[in-house]
N, C-alpha and C positions, 0 to 999 in steps of 0.2 A: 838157139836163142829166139828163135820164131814160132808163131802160133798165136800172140797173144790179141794181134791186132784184128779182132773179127768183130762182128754187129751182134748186137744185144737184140735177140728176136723178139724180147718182147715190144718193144720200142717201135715195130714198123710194122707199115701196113703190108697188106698183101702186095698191090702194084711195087712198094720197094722191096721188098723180097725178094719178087723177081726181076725187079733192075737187078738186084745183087745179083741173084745167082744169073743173069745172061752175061755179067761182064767178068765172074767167075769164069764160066765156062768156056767162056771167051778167051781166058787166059789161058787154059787148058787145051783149046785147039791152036792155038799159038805156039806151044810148047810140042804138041805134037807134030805139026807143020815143020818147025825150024830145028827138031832134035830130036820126033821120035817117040812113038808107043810110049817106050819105058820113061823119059823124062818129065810123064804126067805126074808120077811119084814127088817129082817136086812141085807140084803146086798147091799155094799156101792165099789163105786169106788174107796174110800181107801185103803183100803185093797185087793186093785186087784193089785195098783202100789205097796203094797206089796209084792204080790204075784210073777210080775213080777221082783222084783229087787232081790229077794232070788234064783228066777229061774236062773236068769241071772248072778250070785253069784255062785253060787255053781252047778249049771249044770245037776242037776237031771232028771233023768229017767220019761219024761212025759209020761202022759196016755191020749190018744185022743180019739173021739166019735165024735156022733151028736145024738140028743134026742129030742123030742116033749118037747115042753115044756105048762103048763099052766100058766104061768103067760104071754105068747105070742102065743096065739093058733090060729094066721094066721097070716103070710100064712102058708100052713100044712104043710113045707118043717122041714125035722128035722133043728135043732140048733145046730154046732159043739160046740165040747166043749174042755178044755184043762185043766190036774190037776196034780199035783207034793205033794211030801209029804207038803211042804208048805201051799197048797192049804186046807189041814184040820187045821193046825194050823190058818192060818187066818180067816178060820168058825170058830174055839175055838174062836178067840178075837172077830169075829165079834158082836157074840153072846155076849159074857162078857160086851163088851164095848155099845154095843145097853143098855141092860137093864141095866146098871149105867147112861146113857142118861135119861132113861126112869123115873128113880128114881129120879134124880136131877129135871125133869119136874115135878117130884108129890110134890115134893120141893117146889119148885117155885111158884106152882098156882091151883096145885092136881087138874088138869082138871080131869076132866070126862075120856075123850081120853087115857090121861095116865096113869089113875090107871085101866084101862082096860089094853093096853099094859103090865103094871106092873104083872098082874095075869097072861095074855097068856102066859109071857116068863123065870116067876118065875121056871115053872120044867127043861126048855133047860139050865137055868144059871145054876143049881143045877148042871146038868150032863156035865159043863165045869165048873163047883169048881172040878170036880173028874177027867178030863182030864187035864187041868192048874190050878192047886191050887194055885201054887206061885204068876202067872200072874194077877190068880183074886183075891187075896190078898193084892198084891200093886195098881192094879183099886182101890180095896175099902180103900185103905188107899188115894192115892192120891186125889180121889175125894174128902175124909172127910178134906183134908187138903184144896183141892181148895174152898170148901165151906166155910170154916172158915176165909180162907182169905176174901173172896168176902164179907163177915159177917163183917169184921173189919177195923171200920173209919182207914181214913188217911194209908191204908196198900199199902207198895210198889206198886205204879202202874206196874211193872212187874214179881209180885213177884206170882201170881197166874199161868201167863201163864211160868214164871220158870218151876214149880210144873209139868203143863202139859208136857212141854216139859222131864222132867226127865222124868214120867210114860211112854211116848213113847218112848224114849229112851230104858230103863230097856226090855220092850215089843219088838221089834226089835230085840237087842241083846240076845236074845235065843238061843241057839244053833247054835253060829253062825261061832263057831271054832275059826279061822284064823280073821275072819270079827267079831269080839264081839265089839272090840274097834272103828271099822269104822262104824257098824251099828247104834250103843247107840250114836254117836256122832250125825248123818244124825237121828235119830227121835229125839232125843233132839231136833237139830234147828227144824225140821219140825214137829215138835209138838207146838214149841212157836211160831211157824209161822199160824199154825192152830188156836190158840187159840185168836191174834191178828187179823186174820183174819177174827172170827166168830165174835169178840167185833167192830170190822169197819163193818160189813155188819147189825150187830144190832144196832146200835148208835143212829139212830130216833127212834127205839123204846123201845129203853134200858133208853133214856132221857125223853119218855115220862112216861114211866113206873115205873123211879126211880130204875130198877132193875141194878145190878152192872155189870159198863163198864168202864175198866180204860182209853178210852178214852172219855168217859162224864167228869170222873171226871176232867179230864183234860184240860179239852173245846176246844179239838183239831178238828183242821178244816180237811175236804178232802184231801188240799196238804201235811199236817203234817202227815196223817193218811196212804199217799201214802209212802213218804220219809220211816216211821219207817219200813213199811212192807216191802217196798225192802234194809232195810238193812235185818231185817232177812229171807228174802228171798235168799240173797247175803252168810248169813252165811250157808244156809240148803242148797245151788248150792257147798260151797267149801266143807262141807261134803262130798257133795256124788259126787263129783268130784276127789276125794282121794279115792275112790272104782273102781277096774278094771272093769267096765259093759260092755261086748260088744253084747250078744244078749239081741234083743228089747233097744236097747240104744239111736235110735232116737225117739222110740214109747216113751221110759220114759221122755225124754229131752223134747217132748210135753204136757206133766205130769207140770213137775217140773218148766220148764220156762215161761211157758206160760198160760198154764190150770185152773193152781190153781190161776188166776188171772182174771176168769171170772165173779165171781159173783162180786168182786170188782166193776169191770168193769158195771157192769149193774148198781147196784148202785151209783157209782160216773162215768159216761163216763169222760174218757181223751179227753183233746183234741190234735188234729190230730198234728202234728208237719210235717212243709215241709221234714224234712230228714225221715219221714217214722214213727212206731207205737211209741206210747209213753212206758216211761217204762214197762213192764210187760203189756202189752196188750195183753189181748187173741180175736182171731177172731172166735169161737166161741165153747163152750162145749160139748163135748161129749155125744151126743144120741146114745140108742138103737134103 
């Protein structure tokens, strides 16, 4: 259900770029530090605009580098990097939330692929049940609920991605002080925005498959499928538009206006309208 929340490269300058990619990478030596070579496989640009929006929240004491890395071993120039206490708590969820993906896939079709994954990352989840118990407690509850829904005829077409949208939520609001009430608010929408999101980008093959998509069931076309997602895109912008953000606040607005509306976009192109991009249009995602 992840992947969607990355920066629209066309949107940013070089210096933000590379703020992105130092507290990316950041995130990535985090995950390596607290869990491990292989648990770099879960890192996602989710959890980076994470990472960025707590930074930008609460103002913490960063820590900066640059490091060789091996998952990019040329050019041999180090890779700066950028971490806040933040930056381990989103390795914690990285990790948590990869291997409940992981599990829902052995669910679903017990490939091969992922009950391999399932084993690699069976000991990292373990030692983030004992760093966030709470957090991975409500994963594994929320997930058992999203599958039960997805399990049951005629069940609320939005009653699944509710579900997600609360998990994210609960996850966000951590520690968030002052910001418990504005963050639970901003992952709630942008978790039911994620989850709508992932069910429009699988819809041909969620219909060919029979597997559950509350817009199959729906028989909802491209244009309906645009409409729903920028209204909860509309409700996850008044969120986090009621949060004071001013560093990285054009980097995130790349993120959140635009970004997360690329895969959309490759899947269904908009067309052009003379006044300029169509809704939510991203001109193009975020590479390393």
């Amino acid at each position: 259900m992840f992947g969607f929340v990355v920066a629209d490269a066309a949107a940013l300058s070089e210096e933000e770029k590379d703020r992105y990619r130092s507290v990316y990478c950041g995130l990535c030596l985090s995950l390596r530090d607290r869990y491990g070579q292989r648990s770099r496989a879960c890192l996602t640009y989710d959890l980076t605009f994470f990472v960025l929006l707590c930074n930008s929240l609460h103002e913490p004491v960063e820590t900066r580098g640059a490091s060789h890395c091996v998952m990019h071993p040329a050019p041999a120039a180090a890779r700066p990097w950028s971490r806040s206490p933040w930056t381990d708590y989103a390795a914690d969820l990285s990790v948590a939330l990869a291997y409940h993906k992981v599990l829902d896939d052995v669910a679903d079709d017990g490939a091969m692929a992922a009950r391999a994954a399932r084993r690699l990352l069976a000991g990292a989840y373990e030692r983030a049940q004992d760093r966030i118990p709470d957090q991975c407690a409500e994963i594994e509850r929320a997930m058992a609920a999203i599958r039960k829904i997805e399990a049951t005829p005629n069940a609320a077409p939005d009653a699944a991605a509710n579900e997600f949208g609360a998990l994210l939520g609960s996850l966000f609001a951590c520690d968030q002080g002052f910001w418990t009430e504005g963050m639970e608010a901003l992952g709630c929408a942008l978790g039911r925005f994620i989850y709508l999101m992932d069910a429009a980008v699988d819809f041909a093959a969620d219909a060919q498959s029979g597997s559950y998509n509350p817009f199959v069931a729906l028989g909802t076309t491209p244009e309906t499928m645009r409409t729903t997602l920028a209204l909860a895109a509309a409700d996850t912008a008044e969120a986090y538009e009621r949060l004071p953000l001013v560093q990285d606040a054009h980097l995130m607005d790349a993120i959140l206006y635009s970004g997360v509306w690329a895969q959309f976009n490759k899947t269904y192109p908009p067309e052009k309208k003379a006044s300029g991009q169509d809704i939510g249009e991203s001109t193009g995602d975020f590479q390393l």
